[in-house]
C-alpha positions as CSV (number, residue, x, y, z in Angstrom):
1,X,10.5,-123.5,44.9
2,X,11.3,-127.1,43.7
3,X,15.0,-125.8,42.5
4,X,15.5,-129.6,40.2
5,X,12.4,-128.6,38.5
6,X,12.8,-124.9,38.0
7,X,16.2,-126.1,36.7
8,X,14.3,-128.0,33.9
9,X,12.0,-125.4,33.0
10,X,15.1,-123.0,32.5
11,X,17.0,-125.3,30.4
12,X,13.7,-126.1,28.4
13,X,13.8,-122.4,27.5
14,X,17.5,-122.3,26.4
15,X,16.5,-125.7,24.1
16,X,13.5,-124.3,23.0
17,X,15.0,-120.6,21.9
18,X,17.9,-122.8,20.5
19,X,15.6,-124.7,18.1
20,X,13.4,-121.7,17.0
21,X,16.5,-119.8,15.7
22,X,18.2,-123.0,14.2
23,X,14.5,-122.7,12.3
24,X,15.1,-119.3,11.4
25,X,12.1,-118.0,13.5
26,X,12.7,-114.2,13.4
27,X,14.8,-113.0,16.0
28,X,13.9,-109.4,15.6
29,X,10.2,-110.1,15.5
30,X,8.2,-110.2,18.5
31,X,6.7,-113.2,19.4
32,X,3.5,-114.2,21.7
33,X,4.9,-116.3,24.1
34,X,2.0,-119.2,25.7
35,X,2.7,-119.9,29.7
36,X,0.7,-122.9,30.4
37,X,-0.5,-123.7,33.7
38,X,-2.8,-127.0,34.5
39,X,-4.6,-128.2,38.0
40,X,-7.1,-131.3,38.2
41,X,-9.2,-129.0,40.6
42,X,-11.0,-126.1,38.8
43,X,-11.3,-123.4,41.9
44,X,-7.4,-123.7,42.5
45,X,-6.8,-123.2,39.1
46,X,-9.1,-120.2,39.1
47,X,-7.7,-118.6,41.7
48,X,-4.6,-118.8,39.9
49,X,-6.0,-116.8,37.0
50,X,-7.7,-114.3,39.2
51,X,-4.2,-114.0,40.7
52,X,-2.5,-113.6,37.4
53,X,-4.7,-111.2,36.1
54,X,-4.7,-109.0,39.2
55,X,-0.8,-108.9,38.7
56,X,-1.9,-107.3,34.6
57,X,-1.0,-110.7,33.1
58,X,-2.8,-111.5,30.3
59,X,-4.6,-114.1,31.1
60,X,-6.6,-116.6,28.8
61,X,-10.3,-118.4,29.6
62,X,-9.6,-121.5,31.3
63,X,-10.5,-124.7,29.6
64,X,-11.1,-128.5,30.5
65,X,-8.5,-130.7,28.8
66,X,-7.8,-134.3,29.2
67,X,-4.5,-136.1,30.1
68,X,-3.1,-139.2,28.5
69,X,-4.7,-141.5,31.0
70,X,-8.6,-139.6,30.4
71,X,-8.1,-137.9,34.2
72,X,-10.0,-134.4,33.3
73,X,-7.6,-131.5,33.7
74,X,-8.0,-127.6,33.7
75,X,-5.7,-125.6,32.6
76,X,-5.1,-121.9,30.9
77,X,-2.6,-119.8,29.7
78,X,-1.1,-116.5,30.5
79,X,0.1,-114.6,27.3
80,X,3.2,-112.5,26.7
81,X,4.6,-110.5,23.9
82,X,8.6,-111.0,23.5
83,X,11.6,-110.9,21.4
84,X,13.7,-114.5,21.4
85,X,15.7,-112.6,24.2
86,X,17.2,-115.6,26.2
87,X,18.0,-113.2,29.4
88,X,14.5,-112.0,29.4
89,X,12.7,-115.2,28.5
90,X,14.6,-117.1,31.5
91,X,13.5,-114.4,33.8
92,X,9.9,-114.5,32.5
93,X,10.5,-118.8,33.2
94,X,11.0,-118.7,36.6
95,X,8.3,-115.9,37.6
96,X,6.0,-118.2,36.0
97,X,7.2,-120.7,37.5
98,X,7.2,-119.2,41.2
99,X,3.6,-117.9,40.3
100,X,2.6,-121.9,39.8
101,X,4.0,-122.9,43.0
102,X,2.9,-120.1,45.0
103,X,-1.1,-121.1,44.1
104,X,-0.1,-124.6,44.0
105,X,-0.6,-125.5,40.1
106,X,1.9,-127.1,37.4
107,X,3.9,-125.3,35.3
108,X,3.5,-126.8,32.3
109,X,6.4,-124.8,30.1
110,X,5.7,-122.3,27.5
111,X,5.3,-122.2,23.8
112,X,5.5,-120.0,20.4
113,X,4.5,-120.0,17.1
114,X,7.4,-119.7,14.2
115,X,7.7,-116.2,13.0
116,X,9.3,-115.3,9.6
């Protein structure tokens, strides 16, 4: 595990839950968290989802995406249902994280949607 970058990742989610409450995004609501993962090569990033989903992740369909430059990228997301629970939310960070790296794709951070 690249530690620098895991270390990123983990203070993204501390930022991130920061923000969400300082909207007033529900803490006692749960929330679907987004994982995103991303490879330029299709079959790695497959086998990543077959991985995933053999662990009874929630897994989304891949899609094709494009980067800021127009290099084609694939990419999917593995969906979780959470309460803004820092502890649990960092822990959830870095076995998505160590999922990425152990079938070789990006982490790409993780996401929510407001909730009142």
């Amino acid at each position: 595990m690249e530690q620098s970058e895991l270390n990123e990742w983990l203070e993204h989610t501390t930022v991130l839950l920061e923000e969400l409450l300082e909207d007033g995004s529900n803490p006692e609501a749960v929330h679907t968290i987004e994982h995103h993962f991303a490879s330029e090569d299709f079959e790695t990033l497959e086998n990543a989802a077959v991985i995933a989903f053999k662990q009874g992740l929630e897994v989304q369909e891949p899609e094709q995406a494009e980067l800021e430059d127009g290099t084609p990228v694939f990419c999917f997301d593995i969906v979780t249902e959470q309460y803004l629970d820092e502890d649990v939310l960092l822990e959830e960070t870095k076995a998505m994280y160590a999922l990425a790296q152990k079938c070789k794709v990006e982490y790409d951070g993780w996401g929510t949607y407001f909730e009142e």
